[in-house]
DSSP file (Angstrom, degrees, kcal/mol; ACC not computed):
  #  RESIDUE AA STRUCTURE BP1 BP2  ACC     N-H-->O    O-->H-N    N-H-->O    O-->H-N    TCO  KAPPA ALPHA  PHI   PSI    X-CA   Y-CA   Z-CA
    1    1 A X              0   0    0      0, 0.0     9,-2.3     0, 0.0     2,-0.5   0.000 360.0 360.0 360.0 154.9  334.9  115.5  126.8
    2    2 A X  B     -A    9   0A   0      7,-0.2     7,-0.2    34,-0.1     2,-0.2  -0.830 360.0-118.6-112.4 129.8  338.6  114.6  128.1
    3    3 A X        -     0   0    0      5,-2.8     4,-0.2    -2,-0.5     7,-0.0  -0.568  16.0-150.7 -68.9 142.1  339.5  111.2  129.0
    4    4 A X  S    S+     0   0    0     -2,-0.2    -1,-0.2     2,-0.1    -2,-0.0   0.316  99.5  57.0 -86.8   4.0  340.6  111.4  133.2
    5    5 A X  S    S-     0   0    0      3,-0.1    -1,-0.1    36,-0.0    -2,-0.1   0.805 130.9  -9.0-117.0 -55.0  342.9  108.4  132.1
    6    6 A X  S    S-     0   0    0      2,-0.1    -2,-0.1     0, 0.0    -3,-0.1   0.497  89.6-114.5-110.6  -4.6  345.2  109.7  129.0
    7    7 A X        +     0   0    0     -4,-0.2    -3,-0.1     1,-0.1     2,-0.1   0.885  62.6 149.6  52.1  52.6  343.8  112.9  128.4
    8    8 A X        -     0   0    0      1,-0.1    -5,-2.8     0, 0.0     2,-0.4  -0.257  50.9-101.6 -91.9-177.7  342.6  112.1  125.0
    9    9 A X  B     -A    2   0A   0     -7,-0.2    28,-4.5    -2,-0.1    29,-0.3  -0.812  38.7-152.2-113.7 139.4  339.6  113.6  123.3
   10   10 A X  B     -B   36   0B   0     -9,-2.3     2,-0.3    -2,-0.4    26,-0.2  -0.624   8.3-166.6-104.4-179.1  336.2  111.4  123.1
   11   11 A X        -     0   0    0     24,-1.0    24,-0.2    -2,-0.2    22,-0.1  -0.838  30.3 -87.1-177.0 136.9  333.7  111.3  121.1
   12   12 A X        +     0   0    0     -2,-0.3    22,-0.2    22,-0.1     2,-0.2  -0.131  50.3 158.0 -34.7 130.6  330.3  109.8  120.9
   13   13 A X  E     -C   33   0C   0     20,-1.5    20,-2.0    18,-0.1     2,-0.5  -0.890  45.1-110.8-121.6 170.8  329.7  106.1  119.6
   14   14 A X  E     +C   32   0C   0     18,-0.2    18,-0.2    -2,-0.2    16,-0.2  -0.751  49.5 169.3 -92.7  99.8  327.2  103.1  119.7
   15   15 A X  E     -C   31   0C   0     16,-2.4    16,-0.5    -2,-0.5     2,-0.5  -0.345  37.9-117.8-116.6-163.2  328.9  100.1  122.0
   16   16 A X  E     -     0   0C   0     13,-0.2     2,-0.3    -2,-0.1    13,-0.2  -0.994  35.3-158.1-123.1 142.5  327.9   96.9  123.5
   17   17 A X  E     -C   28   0C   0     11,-2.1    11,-1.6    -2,-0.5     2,-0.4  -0.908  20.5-132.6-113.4 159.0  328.2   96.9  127.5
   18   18 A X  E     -C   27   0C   0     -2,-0.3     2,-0.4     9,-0.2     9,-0.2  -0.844  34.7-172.6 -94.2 143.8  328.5   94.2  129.6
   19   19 A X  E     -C   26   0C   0      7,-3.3     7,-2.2    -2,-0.4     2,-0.2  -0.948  12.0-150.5-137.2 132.1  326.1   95.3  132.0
   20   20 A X  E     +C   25   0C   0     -2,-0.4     2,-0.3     5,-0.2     5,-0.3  -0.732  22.2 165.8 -88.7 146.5  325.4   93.2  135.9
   21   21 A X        -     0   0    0      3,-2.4     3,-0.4    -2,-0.2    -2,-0.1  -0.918  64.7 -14.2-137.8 119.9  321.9   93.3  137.4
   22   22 A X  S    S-     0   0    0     -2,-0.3     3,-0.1     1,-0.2    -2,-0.0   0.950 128.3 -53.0  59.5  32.5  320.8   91.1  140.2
   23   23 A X  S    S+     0   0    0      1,-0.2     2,-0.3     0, 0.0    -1,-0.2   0.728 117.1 117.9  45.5  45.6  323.4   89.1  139.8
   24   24 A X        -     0   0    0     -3,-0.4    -3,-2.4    -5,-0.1     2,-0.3  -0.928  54.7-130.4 175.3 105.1  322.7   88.6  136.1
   25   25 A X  E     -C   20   0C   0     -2,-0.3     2,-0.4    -5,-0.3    -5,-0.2  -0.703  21.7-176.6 -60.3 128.7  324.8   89.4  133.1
   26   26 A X  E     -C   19   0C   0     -7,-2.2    -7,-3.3    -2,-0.3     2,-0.5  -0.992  21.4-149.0-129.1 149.3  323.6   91.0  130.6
   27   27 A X  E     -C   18   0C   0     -2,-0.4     2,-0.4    -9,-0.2    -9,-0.2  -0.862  20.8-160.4-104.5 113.6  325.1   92.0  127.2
   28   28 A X  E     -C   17   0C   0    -11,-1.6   -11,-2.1    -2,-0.5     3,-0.2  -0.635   4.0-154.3 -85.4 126.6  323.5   95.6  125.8
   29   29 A X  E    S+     0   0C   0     -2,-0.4   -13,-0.2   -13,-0.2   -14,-0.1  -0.566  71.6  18.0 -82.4 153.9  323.9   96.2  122.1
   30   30 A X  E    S+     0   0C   0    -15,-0.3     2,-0.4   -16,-0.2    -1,-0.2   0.912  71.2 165.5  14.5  96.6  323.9  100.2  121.0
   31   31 A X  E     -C   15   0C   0    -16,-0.5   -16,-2.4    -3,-0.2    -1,-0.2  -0.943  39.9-126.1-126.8 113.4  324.5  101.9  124.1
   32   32 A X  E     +C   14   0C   0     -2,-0.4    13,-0.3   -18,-0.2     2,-0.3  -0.415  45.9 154.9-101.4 133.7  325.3  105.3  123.4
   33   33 A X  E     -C   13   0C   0    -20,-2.0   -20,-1.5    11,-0.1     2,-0.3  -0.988  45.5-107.6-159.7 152.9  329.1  106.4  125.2
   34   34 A X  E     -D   43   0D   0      9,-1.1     9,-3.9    -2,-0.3     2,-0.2  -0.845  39.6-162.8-103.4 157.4  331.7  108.5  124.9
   35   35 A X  E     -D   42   0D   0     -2,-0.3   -24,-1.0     7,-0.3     2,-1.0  -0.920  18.4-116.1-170.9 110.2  334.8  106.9  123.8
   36   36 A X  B  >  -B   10   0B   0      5,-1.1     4,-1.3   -26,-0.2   -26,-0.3  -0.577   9.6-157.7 -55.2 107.5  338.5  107.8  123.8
   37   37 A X  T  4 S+     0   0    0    -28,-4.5    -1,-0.2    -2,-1.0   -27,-0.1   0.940  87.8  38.6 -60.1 -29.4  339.8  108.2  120.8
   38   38 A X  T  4 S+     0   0    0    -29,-0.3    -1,-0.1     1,-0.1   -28,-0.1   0.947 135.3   6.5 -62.6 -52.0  343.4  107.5  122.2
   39   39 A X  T  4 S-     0   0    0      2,-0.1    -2,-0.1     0, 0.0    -1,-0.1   0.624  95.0-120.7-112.0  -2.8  343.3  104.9  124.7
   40   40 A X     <  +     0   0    0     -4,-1.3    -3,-0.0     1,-0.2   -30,-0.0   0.500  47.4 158.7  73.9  -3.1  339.5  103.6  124.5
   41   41 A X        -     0   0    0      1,-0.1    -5,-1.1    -6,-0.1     2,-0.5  -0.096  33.8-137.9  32.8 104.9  338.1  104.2  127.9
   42   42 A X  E     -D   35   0D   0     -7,-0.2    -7,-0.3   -32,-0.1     2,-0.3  -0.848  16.4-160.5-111.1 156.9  334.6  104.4  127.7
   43   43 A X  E     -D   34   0D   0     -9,-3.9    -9,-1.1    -2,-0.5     2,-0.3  -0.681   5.7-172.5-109.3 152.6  331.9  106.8  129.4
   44   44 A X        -     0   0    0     -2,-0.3     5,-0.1   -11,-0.2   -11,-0.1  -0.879  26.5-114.5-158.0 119.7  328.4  106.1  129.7
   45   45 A X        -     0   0    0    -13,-0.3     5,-0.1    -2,-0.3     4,-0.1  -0.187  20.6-123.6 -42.3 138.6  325.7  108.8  131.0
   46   46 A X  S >> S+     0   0    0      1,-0.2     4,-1.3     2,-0.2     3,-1.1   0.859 110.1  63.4 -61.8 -27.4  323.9  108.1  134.2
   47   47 A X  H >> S+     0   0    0      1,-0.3     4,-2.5     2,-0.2     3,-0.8   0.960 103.8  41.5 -58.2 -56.5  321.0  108.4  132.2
   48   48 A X  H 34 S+     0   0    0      2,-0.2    -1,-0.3     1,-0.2    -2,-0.2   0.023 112.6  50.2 -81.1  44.1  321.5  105.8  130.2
   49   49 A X  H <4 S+     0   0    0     -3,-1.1     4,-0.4    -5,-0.1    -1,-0.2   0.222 110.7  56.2-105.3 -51.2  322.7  103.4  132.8
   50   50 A X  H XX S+     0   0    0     -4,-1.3     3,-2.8    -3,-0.8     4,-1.2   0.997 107.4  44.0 -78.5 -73.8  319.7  104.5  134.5
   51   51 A X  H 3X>S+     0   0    0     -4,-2.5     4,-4.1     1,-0.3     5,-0.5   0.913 112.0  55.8 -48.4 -50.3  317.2  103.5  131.5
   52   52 A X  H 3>5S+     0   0    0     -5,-0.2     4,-0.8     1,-0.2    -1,-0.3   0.806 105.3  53.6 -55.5 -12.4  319.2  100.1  131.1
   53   53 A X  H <>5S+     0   0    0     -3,-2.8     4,-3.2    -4,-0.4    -2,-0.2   0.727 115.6  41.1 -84.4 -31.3  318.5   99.3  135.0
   54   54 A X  H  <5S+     0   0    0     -4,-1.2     4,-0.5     2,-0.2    -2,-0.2   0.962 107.5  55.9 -99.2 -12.1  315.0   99.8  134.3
   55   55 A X  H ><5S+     0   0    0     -4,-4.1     3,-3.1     1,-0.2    -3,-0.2   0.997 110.3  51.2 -60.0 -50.9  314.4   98.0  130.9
   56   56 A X  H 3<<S+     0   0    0     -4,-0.8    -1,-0.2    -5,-0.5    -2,-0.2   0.812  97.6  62.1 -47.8 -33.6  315.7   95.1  132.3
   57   57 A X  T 3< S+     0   0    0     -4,-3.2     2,-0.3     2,-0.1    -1,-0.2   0.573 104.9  50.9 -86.1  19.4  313.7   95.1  135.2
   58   58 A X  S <  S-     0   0    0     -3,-3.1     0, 0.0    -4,-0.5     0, 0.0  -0.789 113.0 -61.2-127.2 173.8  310.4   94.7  133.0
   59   59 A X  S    S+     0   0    0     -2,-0.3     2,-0.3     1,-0.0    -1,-0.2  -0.055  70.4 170.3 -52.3 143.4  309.4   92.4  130.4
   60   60 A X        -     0   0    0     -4,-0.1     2,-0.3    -3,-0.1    -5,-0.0  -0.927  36.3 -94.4-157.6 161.0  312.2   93.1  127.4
   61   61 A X        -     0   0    0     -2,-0.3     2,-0.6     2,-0.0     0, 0.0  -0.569  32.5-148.7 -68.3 123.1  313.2   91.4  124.1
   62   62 A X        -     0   0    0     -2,-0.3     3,-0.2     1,-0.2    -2,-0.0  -0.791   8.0-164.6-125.3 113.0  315.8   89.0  124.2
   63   63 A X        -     0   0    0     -2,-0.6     2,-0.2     1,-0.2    -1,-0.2   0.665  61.8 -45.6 -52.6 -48.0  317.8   88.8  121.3
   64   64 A X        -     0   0    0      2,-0.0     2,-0.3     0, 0.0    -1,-0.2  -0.696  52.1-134.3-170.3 132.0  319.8   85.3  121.8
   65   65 A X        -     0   0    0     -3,-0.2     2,-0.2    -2,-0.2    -3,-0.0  -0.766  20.8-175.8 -84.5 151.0  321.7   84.1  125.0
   66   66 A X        -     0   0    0     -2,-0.3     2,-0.3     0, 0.0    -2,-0.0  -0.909  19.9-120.1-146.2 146.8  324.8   82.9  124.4
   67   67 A X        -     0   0    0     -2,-0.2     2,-0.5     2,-0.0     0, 0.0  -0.622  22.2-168.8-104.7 169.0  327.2   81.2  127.6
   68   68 A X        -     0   0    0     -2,-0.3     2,-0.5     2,-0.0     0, 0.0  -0.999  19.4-102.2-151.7 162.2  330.3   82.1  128.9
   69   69 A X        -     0   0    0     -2,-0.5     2,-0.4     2,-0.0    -2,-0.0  -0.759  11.0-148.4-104.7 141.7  332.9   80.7  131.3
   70   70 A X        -     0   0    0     -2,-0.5     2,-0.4     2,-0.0    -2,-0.0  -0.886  19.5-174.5 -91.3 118.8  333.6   81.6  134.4
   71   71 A X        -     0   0    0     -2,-0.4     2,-0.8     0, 0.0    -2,-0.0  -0.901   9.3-162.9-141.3 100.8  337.8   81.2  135.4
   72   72 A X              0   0    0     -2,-0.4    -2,-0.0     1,-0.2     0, 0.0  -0.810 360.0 360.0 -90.5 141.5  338.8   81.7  138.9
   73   73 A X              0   0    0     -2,-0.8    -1,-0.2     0, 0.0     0, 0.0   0.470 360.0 360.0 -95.9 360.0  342.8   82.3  138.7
């Protein structure tokens, strides 16, 4: 695949997304994405996009929450 952004080459890897649901953050560990190799731009299949919409909406494993801050400028 070609990045639409530098026109770099990608290439498959394992990422964390930040991912929103229902007004709900979630962070996903190994999420399979294409990846620029130049600029970093990641891709992510609708399919898996699709399957993270629906693990989340059923009972799931949760590894550890952790907080974060929210910063209005």
């Amino acid at each position: 695949m070609i990045c639409e952004f530098c026109g770099g080459k990608t290439e498959s890897r394992k990422v964390k997304k930040h991912h929103w649901l229902h007004d709900r953050l979630y962070l996903i560990e190994n999420v399979e994405a294409e990846v620029c190799c130049d600029c970093g731009e990641r891709y992510f299949y609708v399919k898996v996009l699709d399957t993270i919409d629906a693990m989340l909406q059923t009972q799931h494993n949760v590894e550890r929450y952790f907080q974060v801050e929210v910063v209005r400028v």
